[in-house]
Each structure stands twice: as structure tokens, then as C-alpha cells.
N, C-alpha and C positions, 0 to 999 in steps of 0.2 A: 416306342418308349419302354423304359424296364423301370419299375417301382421298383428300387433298388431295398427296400425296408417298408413292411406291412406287418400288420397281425391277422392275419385273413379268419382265423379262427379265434377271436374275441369273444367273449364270453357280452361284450356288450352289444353286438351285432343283432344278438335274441337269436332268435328261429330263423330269422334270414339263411337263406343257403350261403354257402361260400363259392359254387358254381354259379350264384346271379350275381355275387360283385365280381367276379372272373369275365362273366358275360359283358357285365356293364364297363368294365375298363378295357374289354377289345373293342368295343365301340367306341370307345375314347382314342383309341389307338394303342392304348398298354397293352403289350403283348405276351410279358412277362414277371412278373411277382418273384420276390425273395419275401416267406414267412418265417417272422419270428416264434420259434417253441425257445420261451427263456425261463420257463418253468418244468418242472419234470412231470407233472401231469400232462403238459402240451405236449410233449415230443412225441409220442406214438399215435395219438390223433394226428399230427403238422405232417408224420410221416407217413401213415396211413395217406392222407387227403394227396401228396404228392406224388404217390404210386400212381393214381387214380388221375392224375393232372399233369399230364407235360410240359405244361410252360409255368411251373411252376418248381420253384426251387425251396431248401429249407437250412434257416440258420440256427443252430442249437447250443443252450448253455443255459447257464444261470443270471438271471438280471440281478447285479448288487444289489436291490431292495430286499434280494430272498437268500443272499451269499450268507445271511447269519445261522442262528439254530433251527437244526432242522432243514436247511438249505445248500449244505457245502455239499461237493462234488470233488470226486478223488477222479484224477486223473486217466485210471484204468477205466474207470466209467463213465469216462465221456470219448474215449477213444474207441469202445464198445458199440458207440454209438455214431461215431463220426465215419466207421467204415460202412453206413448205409452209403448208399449211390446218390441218394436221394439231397443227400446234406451237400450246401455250395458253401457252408463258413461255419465260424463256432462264433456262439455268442447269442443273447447281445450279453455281454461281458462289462466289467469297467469299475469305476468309483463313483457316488454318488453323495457327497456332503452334504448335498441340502435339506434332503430329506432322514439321511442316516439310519433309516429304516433297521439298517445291520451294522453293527458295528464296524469302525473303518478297519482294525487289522483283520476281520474277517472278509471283506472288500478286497483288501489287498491278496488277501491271499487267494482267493479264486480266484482273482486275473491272473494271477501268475499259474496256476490250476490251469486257464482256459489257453492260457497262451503257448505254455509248454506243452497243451496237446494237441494245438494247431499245428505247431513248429512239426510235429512229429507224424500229425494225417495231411503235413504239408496243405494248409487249408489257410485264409484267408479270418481275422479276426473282427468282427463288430462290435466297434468300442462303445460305451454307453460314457460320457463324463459330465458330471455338476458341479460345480465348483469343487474340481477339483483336478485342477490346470498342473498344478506341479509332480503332483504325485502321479500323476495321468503318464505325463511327457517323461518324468524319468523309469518308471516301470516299462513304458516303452521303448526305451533306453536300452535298459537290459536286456530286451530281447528282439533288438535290433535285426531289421533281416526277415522276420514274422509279416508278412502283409497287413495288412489293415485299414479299415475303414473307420475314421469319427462319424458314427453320425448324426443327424439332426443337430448341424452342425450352429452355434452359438456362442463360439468365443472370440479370442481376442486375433487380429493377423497374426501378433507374433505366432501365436498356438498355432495356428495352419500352418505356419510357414516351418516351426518343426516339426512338428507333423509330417509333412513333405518331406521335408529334410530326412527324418527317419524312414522313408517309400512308406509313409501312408497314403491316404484317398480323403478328401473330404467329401460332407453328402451333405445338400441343404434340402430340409422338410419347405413345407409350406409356409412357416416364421419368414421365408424369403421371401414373399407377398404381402406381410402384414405392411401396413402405412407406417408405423413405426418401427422396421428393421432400413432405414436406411443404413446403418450401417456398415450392418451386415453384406447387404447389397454393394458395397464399396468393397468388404473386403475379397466377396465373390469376385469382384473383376481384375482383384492385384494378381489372382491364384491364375497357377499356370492349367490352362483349360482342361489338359488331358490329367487332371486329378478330381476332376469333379464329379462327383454321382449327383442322381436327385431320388426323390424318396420322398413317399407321405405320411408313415407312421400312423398310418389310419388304425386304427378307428383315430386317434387321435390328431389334432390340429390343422383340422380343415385349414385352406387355404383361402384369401378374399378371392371372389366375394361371397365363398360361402359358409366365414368362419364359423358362424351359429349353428352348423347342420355337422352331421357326425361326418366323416372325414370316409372316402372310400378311393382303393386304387383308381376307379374312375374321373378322380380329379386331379392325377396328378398334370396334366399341360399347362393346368395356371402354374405351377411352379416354375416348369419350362418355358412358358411364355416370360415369366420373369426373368430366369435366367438369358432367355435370350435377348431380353433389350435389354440388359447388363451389358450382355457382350458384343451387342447393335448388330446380330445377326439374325437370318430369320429363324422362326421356331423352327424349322423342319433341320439347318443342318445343327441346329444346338441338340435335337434330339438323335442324332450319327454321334454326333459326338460321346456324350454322356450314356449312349448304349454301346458305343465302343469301349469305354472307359470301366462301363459295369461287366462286360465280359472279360474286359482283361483283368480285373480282379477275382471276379468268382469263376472260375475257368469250368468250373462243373455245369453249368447254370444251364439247363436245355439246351439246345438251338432248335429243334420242334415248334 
């Protein structure tokens, strides 16, 4: 399995090393990690840590919570940074209305920031979106052609389905397990298989049944196990599958 989205280096983990959640999700079977630096203090620790870690990959950019003052990012400086080896996407990137942390035309405009410098290190983008399904789907629009991943995925079919339409990926966190996402669950089985990532977004949203406990790459198979009695196959080829899918998106991503 590949945790296709983590924060391995969370400030809420404490003193925990990041080499014993490393440890503890290859005994799970996760073999490889994508971490998120989506703040600019993260990235040369995320990238430090991945020097140092082979199976471990790094997504960099700015989270819309932080795209306001004091948070924007010029394109020459994330392409500064995307020519590490190290980096498998830019992001996590996107729009984020529920919380509006930053203002939305400031929002808007880093995506378009993170996407026009993916287009350009040729990189793969990890979209962040909360209610904010229209403005999501046509920024992605314009820059049709750009890879991409939704992830911690929670909307509606239609949205996946353009999504897809645009060559993006969907990616379902652990919300895929909660008792209350069947619907979710439904719309996971309409998707055509080979767009699917999975992912835990650990620290956050442990999956059942260990929603109560902080969220670590070592728990991603209950996601997988979900997914695969979604798609009534067993868990071992749902996980070919969905580490096929995550390499052919992030093409940098180890094979170590």
C-alpha cells in the first residue's frame, strides 16, 4: 500500500519520531508515504526528512488556510523548490470556504500560483476543496491538462466525475469507513477504479474503528479494506490497484 497523503511531520505527533510511524506502517504493509509541507516552515524539514527516507516522497505548497497575508507564494518560489528530487507534487493547494481562514480572492489566486508552477516542473497537483465545488472545477478548467489529485475526497459524483473528466484522481481518506459515509461509499463504486488513490491524512481522521485515536500511516488497510468490499474484491488486489494508480500519478515517488 502507498499512503498516498500524510503529514508525517506534524507538529501534533509531539516527540514521536517520524522513523517509528515509518516503521509502524511497514508492518501494516504501507510501503510508501507522500508528506505534506503546505506551509513554508515544513518544507525544508519534509525535505530534509526525505533525503534521509527512501520510501518516502514530498508534496509542497501552500494550504489555502495560509494563502492569505503573509502566506502567498510567487511562482518563482515554488519552482525554486519543486526542482528538489525529493518533491513527487505541489500542494496541498485549493479553496477552502468553510473555514475562509484567507480570503477567497487570495485562495484563488495561489491555485492558480501552484498550478501554473506544476504545469511548468511538470508535477502532479494536490487539490485541498471545501465547499467550494464550483470554483474548484472551473479553475481546474483553465488549466486543463495539469494532473491532479482531489483529495480526502467528499463530494458530490457529479464533482468526481468532472474531475475525471478533467484527468484528475480521486483519493478517499478514512471518512470512507465512517458508518455514516455511505454515501460516499456509493459514489466510490460508480468511479472508474484506475482513478482511485487512498490516503489517511494522518494525524488527522483516523479511520473506524479507531476513530478516537490520532490517525497514523499505519492505519491505512482499514481504508483499503473498505474500499475493497466496495468493489467486492479482495483487499490485496484493491491494494495493485490503488498503488498502481498512485504511481502513475506521482511518477517521482521512490520505487526503493
Amino acid at each position: 500500500m502507498i499512503d498516498s497523503h500524510c503529514h508525517l511531520l506534524h507538529e501534533k505527533y509531539g516527540p514521536e519520531a517520524a522513523q517509528t510511524r515509518l516503521q509502524n506502517a511497514k508492518m501494516a504493509g504501507v510501503t510508501h508515504c507522500i508528506t505534506i509541507a503546505c506551509e513554508r516552515h515544513e518544507w525544508q524539514p519534509a525535505l530534509a526528512f526525505a533525503a534521509q527516507t527512501p520510501n518516502v516522497g514530498v508534496a509542497l505548497g501552500i494550504h489555502p488556510h495560509h494563502a492569505g497575508e503573509g502566506g502567498q507564494v510567487t511562482q518563482t518560489e515554488l519552482l525554486e523548490h519543486l526542482q528538489n528530487p525529493h518533491v513527487v507534487a505541489v500542494g496541498e493547494t485549493g479553496l477552502d470556504y468553510f473555514y475562509t481562514h484567507a480570503p477567497k480572492a487570495e485562495q484563488i489566486q495561489s491555485f492558480h500560483t501552484h498550478l501554473h508552477a506544476a504545469k511548468q516542473a511538470n508535477l502532479p497537483v494536490v487539490v485541498h476543496t471545501r465547499d467550494a465545488e464550483a470554483d474548484t472545477l472551473a479553475i481546474l478548467k483553465e488549466h486543463r491538462g495539469t494532473p491532479f489529485v482531489l483529495h480526502c475526497f467528499t463530494g458530490t459524483l457529479a464533482m468526481a466525475e468532472q474531475a475525471i473528466e478533467l484527468g484528475g484522481t480521486i483519493s478517499f481518506s478514512g471518512i470512507l469507513t465512517f458508518k455514516k459515509s455511505q454515501e460516499l461509499r456509493l459514489i466510490a463504486s460508480h468511479l472508474p477504479r484506475d482513478k482511485i488513490l487512498i490516503e489517511t491524512d494522518a494525524p488527522y481522521l483516523a479511520p473506524e474503528p479507531h476513530r478516537s485515536q490520532q490517525n497514523q500511516p499505519a492505519l491505512l488497510p482499514h481504508t483499503l479494506a473498505t474500499l475493497a468490499q466496495v468493489w467486492q474484491i479482495p483487499p490485496a488486489q484493491a491494494a495493485q490497484i490503488t498503488v498502481a494508480n498512485t504511481r502513475r500519478l506521482f511518477t517521482r515517488l521512490p520505487s526503493a
